[in-house]
DOVEXLUM-237317 format. One line per field, with one value per residue (C-alpha): chain; x, y, z; residue in three letters. Coordinates in Angstrom, 2 decimals. Example, Ala and Ser with C-alpha at 12.3 -4.5 7.8 and 13.67 -1.06 7.14 Angstrom:
<recs>
kette A, A
c1 12.30, 13.67
c2 -4.50, -1.06
c3 7.80, 7.14
rest ALA, SER
</recs>
This chain:
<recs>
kette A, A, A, A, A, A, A, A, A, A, A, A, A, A, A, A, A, A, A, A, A, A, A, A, A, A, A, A, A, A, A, A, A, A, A, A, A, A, A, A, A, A, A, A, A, A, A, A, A, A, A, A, A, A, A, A, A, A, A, A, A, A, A, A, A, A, A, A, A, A, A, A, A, A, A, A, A, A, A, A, A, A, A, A, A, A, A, A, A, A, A, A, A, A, A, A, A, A, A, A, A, A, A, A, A, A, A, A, A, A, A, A, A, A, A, A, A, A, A, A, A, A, A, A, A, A, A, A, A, A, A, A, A, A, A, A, A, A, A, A, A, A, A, A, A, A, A, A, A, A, A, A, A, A, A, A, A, A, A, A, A, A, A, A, A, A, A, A, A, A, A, A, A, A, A, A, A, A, A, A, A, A, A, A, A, A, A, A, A, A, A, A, A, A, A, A, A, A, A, A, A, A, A, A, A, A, A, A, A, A, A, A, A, A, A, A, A, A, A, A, A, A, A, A, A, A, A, A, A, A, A, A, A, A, A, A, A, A, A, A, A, A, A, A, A, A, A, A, A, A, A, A, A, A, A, A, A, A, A, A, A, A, A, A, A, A, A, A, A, A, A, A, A, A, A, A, A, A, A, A, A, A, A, A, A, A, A, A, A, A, A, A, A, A, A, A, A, A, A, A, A, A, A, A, A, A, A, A, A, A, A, A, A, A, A, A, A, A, A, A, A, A, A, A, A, A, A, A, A, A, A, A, A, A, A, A, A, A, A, A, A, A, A, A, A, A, A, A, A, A, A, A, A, A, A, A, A, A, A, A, A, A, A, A, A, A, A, A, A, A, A, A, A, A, A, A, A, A, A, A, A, A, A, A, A, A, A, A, A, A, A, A, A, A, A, A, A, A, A, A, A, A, A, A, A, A, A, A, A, A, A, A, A, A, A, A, A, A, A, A, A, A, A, A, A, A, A, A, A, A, A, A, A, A, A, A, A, A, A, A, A, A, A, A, A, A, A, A, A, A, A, A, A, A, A, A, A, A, A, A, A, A, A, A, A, A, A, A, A, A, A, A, A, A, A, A, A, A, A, A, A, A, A, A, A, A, A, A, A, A, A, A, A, A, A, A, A, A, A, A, A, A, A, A, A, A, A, A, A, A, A, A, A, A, A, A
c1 31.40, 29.12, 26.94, 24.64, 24.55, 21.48, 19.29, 19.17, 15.62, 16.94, 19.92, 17.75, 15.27, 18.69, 20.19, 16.37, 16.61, 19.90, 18.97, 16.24, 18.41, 20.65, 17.57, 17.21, 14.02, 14.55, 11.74, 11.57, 9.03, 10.42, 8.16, 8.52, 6.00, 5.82, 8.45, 10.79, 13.30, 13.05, 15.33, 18.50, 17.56, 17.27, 20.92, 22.48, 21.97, 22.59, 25.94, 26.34, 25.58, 27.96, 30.72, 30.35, 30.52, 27.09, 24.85, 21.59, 18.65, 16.28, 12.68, 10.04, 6.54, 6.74, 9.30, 9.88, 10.57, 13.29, 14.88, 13.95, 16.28, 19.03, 19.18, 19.69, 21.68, 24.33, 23.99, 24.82, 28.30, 26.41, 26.44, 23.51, 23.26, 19.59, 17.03, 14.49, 12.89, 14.29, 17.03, 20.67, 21.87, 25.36, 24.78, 28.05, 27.38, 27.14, 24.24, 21.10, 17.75, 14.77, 11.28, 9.27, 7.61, 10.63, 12.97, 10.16, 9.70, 14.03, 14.32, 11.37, 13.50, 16.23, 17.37, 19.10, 22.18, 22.05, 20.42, 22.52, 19.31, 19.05, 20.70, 22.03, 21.21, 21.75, 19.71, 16.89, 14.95, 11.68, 9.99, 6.19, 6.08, 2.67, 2.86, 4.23, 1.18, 0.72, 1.18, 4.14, 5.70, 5.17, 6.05, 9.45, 10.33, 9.65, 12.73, 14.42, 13.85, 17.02, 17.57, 17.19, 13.94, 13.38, 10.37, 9.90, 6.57, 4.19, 1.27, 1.93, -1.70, -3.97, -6.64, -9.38, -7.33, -5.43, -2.15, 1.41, 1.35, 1.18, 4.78, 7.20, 7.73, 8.62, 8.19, 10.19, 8.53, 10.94, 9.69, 6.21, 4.69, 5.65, 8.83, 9.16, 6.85, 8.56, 11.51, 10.66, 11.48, 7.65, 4.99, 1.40, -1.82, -4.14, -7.72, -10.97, -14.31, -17.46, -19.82, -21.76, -19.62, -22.42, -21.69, -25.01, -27.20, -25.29, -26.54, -23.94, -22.83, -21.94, -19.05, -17.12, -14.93, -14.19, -10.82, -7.26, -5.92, -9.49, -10.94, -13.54, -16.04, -15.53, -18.18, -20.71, -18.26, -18.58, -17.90, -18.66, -18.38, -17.55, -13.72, -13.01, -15.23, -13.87, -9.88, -10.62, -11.66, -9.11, -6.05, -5.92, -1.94, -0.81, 0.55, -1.84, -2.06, -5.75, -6.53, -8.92, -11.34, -10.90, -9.64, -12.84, -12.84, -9.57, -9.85, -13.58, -11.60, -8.68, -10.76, -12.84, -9.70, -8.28, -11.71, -12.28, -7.92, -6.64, -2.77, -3.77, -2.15, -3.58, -1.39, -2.16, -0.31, 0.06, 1.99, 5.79, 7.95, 9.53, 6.32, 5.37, 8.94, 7.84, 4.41, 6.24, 9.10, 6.61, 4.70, 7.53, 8.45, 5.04, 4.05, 2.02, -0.79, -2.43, -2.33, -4.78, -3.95, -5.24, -3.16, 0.72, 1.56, 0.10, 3.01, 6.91, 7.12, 8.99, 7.18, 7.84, 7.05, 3.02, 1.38, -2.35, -3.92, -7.15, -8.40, -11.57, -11.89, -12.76, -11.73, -12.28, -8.36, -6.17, -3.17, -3.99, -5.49, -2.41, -0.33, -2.06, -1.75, 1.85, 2.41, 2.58, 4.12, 7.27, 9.19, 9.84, 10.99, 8.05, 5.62, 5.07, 2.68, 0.25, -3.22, -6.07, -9.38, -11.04, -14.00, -14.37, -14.97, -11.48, -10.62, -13.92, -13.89, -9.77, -8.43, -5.59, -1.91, -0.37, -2.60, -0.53, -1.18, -0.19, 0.60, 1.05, 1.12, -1.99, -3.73, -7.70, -10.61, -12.21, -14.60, -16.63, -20.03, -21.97, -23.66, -27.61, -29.37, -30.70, -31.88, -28.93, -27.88, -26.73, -23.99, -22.54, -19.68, -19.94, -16.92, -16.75, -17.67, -17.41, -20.44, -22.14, -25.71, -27.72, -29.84, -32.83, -33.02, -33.36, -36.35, -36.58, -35.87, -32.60, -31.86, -32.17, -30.04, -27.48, -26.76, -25.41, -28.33, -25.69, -24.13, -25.79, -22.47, -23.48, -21.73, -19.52, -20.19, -23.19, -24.27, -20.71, -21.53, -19.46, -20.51, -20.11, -22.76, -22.46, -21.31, -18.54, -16.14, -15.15, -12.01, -11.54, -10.32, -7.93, -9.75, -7.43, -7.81, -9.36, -11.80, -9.85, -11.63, -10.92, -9.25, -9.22, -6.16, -6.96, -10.69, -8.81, -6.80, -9.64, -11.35, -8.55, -8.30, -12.28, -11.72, -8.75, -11.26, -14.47, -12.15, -10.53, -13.67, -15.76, -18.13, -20.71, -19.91, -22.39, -20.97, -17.65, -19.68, -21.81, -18.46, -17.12, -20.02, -20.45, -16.60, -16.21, -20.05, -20.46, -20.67, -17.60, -17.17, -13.92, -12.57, -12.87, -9.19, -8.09, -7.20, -6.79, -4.53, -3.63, -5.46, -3.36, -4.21, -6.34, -8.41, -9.14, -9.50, -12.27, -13.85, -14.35, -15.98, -18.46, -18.93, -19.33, -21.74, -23.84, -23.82, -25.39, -27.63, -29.20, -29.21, -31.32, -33.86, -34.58, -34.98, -37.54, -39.33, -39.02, -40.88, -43.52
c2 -8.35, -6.06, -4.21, -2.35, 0.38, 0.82, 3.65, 5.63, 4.77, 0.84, 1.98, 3.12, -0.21, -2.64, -0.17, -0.87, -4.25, -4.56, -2.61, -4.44, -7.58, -6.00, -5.43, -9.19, -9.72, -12.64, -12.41, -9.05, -8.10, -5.68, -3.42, -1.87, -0.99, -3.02, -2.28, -0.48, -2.78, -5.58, -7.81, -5.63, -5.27, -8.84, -9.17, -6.49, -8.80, -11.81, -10.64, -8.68, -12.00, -14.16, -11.54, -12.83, -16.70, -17.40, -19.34, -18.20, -19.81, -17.23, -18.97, -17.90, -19.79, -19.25, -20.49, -16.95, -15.63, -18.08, -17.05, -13.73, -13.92, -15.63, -13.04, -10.57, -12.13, -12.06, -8.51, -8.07, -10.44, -13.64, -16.55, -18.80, -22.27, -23.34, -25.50, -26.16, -28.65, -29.23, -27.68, -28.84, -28.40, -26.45, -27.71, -26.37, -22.97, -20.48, -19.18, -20.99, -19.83, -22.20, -23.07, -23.42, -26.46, -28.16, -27.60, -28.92, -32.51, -32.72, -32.13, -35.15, -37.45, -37.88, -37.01, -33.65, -35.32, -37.49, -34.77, -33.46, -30.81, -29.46, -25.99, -25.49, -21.12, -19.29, -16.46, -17.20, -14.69, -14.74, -13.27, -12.20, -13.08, -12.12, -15.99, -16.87, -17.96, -20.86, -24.48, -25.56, -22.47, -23.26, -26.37, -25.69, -22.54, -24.73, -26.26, -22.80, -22.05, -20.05, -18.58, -14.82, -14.47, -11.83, -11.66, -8.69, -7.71, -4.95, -6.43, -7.11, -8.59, -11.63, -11.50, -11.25, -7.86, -9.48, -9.05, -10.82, -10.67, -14.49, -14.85, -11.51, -9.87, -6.26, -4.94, -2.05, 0.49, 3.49, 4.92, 6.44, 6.29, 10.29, 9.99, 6.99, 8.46, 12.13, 10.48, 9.22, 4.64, 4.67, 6.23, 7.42, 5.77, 6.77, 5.10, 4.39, 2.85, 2.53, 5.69, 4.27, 4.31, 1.84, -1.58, -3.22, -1.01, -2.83, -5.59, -8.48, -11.52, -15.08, -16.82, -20.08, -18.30, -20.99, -19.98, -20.84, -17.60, -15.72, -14.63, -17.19, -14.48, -13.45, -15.68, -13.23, -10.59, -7.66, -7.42, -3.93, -2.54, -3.63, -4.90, -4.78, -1.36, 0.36, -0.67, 0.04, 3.99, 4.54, 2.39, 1.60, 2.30, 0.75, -2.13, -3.98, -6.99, -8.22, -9.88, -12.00, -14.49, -17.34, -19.36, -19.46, -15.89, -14.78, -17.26, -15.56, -11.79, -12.65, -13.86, -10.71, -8.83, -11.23, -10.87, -6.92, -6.72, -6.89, -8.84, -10.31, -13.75, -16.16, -17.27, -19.67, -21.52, -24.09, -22.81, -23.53, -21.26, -20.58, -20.08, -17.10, -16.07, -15.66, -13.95, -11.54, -10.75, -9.84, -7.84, -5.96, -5.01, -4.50, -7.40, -8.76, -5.53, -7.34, -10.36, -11.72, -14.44, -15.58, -16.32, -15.72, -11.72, -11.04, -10.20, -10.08, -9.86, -7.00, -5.86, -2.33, -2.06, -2.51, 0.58, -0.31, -2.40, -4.35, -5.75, -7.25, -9.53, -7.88, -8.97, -7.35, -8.12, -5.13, -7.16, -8.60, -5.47, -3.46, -6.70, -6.03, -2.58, -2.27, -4.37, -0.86, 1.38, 0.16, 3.56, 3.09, 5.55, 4.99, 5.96, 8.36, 6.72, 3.70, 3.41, 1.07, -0.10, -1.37, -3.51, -5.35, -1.73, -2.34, 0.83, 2.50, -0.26, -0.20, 2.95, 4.12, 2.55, 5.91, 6.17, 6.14, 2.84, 2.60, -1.20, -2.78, -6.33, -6.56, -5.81, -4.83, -7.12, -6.34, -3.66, -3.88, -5.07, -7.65, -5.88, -6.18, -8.56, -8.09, -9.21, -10.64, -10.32, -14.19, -14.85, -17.59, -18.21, -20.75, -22.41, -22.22, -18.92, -17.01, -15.55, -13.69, -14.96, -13.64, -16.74, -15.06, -14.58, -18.33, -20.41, -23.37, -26.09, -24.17, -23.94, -27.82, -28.25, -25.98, -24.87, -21.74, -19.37, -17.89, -21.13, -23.52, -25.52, -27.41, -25.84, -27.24, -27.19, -25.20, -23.20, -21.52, -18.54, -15.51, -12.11, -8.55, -5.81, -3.82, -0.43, 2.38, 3.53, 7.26, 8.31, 8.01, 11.10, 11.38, 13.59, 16.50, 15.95, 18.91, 17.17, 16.81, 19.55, 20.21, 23.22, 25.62, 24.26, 20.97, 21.58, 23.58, 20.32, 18.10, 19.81, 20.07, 16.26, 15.67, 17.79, 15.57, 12.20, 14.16, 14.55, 11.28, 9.04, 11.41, 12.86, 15.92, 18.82, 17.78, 14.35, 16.63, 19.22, 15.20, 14.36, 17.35, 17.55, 14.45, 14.33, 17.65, 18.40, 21.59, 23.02, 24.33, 27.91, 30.25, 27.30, 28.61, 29.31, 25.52, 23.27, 19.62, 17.66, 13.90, 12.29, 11.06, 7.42, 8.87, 10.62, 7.79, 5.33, 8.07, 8.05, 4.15, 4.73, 7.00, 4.28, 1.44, 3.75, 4.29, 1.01, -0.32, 2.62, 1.91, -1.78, -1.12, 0.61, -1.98, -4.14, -2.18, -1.59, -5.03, -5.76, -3.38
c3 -1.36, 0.01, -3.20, -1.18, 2.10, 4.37, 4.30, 7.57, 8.74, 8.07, 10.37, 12.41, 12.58, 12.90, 15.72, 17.70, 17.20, 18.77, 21.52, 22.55, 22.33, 24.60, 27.32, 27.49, 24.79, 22.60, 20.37, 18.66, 15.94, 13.55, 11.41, 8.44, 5.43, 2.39, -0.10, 2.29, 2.14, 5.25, 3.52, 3.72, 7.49, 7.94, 5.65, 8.22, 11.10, 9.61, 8.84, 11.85, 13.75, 11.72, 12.24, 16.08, 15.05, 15.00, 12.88, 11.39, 10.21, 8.01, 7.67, 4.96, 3.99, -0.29, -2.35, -4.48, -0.74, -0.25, -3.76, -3.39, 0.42, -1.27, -4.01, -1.24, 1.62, -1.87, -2.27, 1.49, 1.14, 2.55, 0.63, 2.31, 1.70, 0.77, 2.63, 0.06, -1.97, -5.28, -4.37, -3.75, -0.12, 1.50, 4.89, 5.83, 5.27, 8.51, 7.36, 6.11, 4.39, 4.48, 3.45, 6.45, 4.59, 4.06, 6.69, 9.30, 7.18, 7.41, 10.76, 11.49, 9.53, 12.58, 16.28, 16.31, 16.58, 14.09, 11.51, 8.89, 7.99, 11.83, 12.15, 15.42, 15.22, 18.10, 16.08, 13.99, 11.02, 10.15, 6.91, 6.86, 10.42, 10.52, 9.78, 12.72, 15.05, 12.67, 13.70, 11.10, 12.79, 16.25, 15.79, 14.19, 16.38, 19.88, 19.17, 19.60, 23.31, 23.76, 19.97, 19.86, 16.98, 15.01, 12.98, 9.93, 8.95, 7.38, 9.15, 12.56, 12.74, 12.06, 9.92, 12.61, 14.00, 17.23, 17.56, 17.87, 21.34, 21.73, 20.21, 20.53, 23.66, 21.97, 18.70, 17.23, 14.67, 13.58, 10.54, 9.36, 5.88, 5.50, 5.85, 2.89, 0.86, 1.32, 0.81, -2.58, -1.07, -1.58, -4.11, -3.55, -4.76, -6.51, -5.56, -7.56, -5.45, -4.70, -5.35, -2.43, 1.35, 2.71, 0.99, 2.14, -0.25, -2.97, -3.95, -2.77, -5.03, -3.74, -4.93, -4.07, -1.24, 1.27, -0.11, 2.29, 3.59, 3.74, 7.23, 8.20, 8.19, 4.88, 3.09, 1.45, 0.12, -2.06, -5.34, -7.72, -10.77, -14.24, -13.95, -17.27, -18.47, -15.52, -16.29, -20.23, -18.63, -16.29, -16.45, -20.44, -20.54, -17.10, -16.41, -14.39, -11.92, -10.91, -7.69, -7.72, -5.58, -6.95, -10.14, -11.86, -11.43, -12.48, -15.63, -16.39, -16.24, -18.25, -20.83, -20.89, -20.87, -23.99, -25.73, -25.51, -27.21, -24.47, -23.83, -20.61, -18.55, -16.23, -12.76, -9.57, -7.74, -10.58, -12.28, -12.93, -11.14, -14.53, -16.15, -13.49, -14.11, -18.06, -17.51, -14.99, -17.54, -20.39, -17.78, -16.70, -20.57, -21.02, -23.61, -21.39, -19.65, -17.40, -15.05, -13.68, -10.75, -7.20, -4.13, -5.56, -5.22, -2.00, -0.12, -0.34, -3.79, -5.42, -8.52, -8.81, -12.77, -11.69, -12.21, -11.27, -8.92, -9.94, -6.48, -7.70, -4.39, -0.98, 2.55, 6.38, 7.01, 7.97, 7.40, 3.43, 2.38, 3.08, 1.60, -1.76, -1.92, -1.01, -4.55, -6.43, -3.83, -5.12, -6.82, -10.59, -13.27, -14.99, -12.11, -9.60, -8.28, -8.70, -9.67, -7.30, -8.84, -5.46, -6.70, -3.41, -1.44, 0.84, 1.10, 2.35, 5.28, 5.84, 4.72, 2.14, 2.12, 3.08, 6.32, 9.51, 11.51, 15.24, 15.67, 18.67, 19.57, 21.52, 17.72, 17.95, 17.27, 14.18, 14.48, 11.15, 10.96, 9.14, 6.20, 6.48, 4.69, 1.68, -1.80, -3.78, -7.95, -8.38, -11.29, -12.48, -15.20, -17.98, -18.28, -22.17, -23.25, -19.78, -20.06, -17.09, -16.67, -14.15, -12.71, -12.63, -16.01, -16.33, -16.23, -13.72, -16.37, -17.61, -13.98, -13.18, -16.36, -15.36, -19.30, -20.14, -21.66, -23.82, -25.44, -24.04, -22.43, -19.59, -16.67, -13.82, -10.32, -10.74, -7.67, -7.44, -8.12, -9.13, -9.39, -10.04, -10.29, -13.03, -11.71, -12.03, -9.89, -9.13, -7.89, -3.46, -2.27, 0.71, 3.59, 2.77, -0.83, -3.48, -5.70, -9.26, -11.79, -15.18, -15.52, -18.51, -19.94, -19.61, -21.37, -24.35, -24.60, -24.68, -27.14, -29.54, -28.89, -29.70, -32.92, -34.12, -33.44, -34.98, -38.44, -38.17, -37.56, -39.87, -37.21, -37.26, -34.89, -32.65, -31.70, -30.97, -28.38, -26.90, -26.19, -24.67, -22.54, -21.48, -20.43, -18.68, -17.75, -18.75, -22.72, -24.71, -24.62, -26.12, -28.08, -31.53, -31.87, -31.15, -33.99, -33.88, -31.15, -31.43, -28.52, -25.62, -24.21, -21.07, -24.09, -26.03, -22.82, -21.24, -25.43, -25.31, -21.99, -23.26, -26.17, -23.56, -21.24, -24.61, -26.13, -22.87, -21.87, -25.45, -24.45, -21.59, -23.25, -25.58, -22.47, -21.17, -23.92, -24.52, -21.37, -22.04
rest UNK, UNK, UNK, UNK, UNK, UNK, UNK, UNK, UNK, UNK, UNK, UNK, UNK, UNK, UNK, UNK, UNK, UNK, UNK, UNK, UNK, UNK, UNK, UNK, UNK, UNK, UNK, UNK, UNK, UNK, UNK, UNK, UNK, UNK, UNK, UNK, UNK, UNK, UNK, UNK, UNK, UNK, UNK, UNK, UNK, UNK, UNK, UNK, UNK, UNK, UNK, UNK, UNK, UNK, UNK, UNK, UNK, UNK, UNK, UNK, UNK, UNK, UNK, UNK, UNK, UNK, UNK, UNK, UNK, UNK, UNK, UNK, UNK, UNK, UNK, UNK, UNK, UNK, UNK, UNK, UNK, UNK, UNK, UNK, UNK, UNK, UNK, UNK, UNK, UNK, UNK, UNK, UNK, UNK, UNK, UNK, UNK, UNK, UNK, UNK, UNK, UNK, UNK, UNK, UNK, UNK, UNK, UNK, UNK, UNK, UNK, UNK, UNK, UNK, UNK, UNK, UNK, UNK, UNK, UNK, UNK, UNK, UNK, UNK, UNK, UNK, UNK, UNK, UNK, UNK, UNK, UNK, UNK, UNK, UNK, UNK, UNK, UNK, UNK, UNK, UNK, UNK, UNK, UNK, UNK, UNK, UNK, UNK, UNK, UNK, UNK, UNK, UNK, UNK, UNK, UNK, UNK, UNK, UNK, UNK, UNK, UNK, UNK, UNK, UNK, UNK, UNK, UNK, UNK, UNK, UNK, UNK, UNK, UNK, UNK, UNK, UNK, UNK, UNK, UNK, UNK, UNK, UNK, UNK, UNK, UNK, UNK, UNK, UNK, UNK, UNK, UNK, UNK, UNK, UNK, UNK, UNK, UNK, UNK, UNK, UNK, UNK, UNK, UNK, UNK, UNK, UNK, UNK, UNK, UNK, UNK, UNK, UNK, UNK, UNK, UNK, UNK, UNK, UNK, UNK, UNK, UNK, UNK, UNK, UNK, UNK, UNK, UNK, UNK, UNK, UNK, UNK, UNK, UNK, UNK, UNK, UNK, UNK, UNK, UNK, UNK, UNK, UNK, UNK, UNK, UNK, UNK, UNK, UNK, UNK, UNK, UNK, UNK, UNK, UNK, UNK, UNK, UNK, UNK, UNK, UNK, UNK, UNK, UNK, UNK, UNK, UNK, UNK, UNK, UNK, UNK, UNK, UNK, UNK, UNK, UNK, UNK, UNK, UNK, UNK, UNK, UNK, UNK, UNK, UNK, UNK, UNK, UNK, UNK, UNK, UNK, UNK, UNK, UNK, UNK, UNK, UNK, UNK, UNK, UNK, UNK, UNK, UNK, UNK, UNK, UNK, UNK, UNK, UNK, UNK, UNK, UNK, UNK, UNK, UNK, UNK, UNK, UNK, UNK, UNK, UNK, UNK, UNK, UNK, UNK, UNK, UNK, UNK, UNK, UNK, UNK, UNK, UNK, UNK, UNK, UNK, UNK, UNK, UNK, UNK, UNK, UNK, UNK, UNK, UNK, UNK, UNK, UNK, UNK, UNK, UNK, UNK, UNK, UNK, UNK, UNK, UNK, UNK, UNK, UNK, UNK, UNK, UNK, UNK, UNK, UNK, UNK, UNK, UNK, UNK, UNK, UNK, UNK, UNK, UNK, UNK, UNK, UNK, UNK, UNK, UNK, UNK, UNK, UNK, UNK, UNK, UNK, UNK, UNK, UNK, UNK, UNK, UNK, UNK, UNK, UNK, UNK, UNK, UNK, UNK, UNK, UNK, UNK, UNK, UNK, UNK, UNK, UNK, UNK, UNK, UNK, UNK, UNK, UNK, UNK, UNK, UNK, UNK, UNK, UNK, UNK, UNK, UNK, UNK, UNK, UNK, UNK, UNK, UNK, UNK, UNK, UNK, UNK, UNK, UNK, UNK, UNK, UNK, UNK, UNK, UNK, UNK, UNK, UNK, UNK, UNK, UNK, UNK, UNK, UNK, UNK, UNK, UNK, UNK, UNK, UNK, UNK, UNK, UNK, UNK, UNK, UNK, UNK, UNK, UNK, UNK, UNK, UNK, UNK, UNK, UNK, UNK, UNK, UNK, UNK, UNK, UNK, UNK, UNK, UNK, UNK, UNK, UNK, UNK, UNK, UNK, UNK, UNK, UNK, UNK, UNK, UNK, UNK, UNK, UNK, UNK, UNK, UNK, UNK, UNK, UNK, UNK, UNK, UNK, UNK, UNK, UNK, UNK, UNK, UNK, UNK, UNK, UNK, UNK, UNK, UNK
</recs>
């Protein structure tokens, strides 16, 4: 039974698809922005297809995908039997969804003929077909010749910019980021970056990022600002989900986040499916505010209680940076729209998620530079307390030694380095953007706010009118008639920033006159 009806511009992307079919091309790309729904246009014609007595085979490359397929092929009146390891088997079933993984070890086991795994599918599905250039593909897809393939993506692109050329013959594209985003299927963001547009006066940090997935070129990336400072000042109240560069990384940042009072949860690809299902569900009822994981929510998962992105990892692909982003475009009630902290300075190289993109299937070669060369800020985390120690802080012995300067815990594979440069973010404005002031209303609130913390925490008027100033930049003025307001949670998150900004500015001066 059928629980669900298309949208129009899905209508609209099924209708191209079988148009194109009907002008002879058998492998069509089909495009549609993350979170508008690909899976119901992928259920349509799987249905559609059965209706003429055909069997289909729907490939995807992660197990959630698979589930995730299943979950929805039910909601369009398929019932799908399941290719998967672990997983019990209903060969018999006209239509069949499949790990990539497995299905290409069960169809090595035995001739065709002789295979009670091989699906004999006239048409054959593809999920994140962006995918579909590599070899486990290939290989698996060469024994389609004749199938009609249709491949659904956001990112019709490899990492290095080409295109999909190599595989489809046609791609169909029927619906622009306006329209979903007028149309309330997709929210805005809301981005926070680098002050500084050119990355390569920053100084850069290395890190162990030989990591599966990453462009090849990607080896010295990026990484600014204080993760954890900068989420405590903006993004205090959101439910959050870090990217990260690598496990050592994501650990070292959920245990900041867990040490500063934080509720915060550590994923990878280690973890039991059920376990991820756990951290997910107290995310979602917002036990759990942040998680911080590497490699499992890049694409085609549907997360739509996220309210802020923490992408503390950069990257020169197109394709992944859009993947990430598209995580909190995802409508909820409790958002109208979602929050980016871009550490790794993605969206000064590769735009916002509601830009317009013109994708074809010849792609473009990546255009970005190599930053200059220049002196570099080298971190490393200790294993034990998760200290950052800058290296050249250390003398030669303590470097030889490889002991944390903090504790003193000798640490593991020393020389993989991780690194952030202590910095803050301000907000990215769009190019037809008004830069965000603080309006009367909004200042008469703030004070009334500043007065409530001033009598609760026993302050002096001055500290109220340091705040004040501070905050807004300029000096109070008509405010005498305002009486004390309970501070909202952006108020008290922007009055622990100004605690954090002058518990280290006093820091560094005792450095300095330390070193005098």
């Amino acid at each position: 039974m059928r629980d669900f009806k298309l949208r129009e511009y899905q209508t609209r992307l099924v209708d191209a698809v079988r148009k194109q079919a009907l002008l002879g091309h058998k492998r069509i790309l089909a495009v549609l922005p993350t979170g508008a729904g690909k899976s119901a246009c992928m259920g349509e014609i799987a249905m559609s297809s059965m209706q003429k007595g055909n069997r289909v085979l729907a490939m995807m490359h992660r197990r959630g995908l698979v589930e995730q397929m299943i979950e929805r092929f039910n909601e369009c009146g398929i019932e799908p039997g399941c290719i998967m390891a672990g997983v019990d088997s209903a060969l018999d079933r006209q239509c069949q969804v499949a790990s990539i993984w497995t299905y290409k070890r069960r169809i090595q086991l035995a001739e065709k003929d002789f295979n009670r795994f091989w699906v004999n599918a006239p048409v054959v599905l593809i999920d994140e077909a962006h995918h579909i250039l590599n070899a486990t593909y290939q290989k698996v897809l060469s024994e389609y010749p004749n199938a009609f393939v249709v491949g659904f993506t956001a990112t019709p692109t490899l990492s290095t910019g080409a295109g999909l050329g190599n595989y489809f013959d046609c791609m169909v594209n029927v619906v622009s980021m306006s329209e979903l985003l007028a149309g309330g299927f997709l929210v805005p963001g809301v981005y926070y970056g680098p002050s500084e547009p050119d990355l390569a006066k920053l100084k850069i940090v290395q890190g162990d990022y030989d990591k599966k997935g990453l462009d090849e070129k990607i080896n010295r990336p990026e990484i600014v600002g204080n993760v954890v400072d900068n989420w405590i000042k903006y993004a205090g109240d959101k439910l959050t989900m870090v990217f990260a560069i690598n496990r050592k990384h994501a650990m070292a940042l959920c245990n900041e986040f867990i040490r500063r009072g934080i509720t915060a949860e550590y994923l990878d690809a280690n973890n039991e499916d059920e376990e991820r299902s756990e951290v997910l569900e107290r995310s979602k009822n917002g036990d759990t505010m942040v998680i911080c994981q590497i490699g499992l929510y890049t694409e085609g998962s549907d997360l739509p209680w996220l309210q802020c992105l923490v992408v503390a990892r950069p990257t020169r692909s197109l394709g992944l940076h859009r993947q990430i982003l598209g995580r909190g475009a995802r409508p909820c009630k409790v958002k109208q729209n979602f929050m980016v902290l871009d550490h790794g300075g993605n969206c000064k190289r590769l735009g916002f998620y509601e830009d317009e993109i013109e994708w074809t299937l010849d792609g473009k070669p990546d255009s970005n530079r190599a930053p200059r060369k220049h002196k570099e800020r080298k971190i490393i985390i200790c294993d034990k307390c998760a200290g950052f120690n800058e290296l050249n802080e250390w003398t030669e012995a303590e470097i030889k030694n490889g002991r944390c300067v903090r504790c003193g815990h000798e640490i593991q594979n020393f020389g993989k380095k991780v690194n952030a440069l202590q910095a803050d973010l301000i907000e990215l404005k769009k190019p037809k953007d008004k830069k965000e002031k603080w309006d009367t209303a909004s200042k008469r609130q703030l004070w009334g706010m500043l007065d409530y913390e001033r009598r609760r925490l026993c302050k002096e008027d001055k500290w109220q009118l340091a705040q004040y100033k501070s905050i807004t930049g300029v000096w109070p003025r008509g405010m005498d008639d305002i009486g004390p307001i309970k501070p909202d949670q952006k108020c008290l998150n922007l009055l622990k920033w100004q605690r954090i900004k002058y518990i280290k500015g006093r820091q560094k001066a005792e450095a300095a006159n330390g070193n005098r």
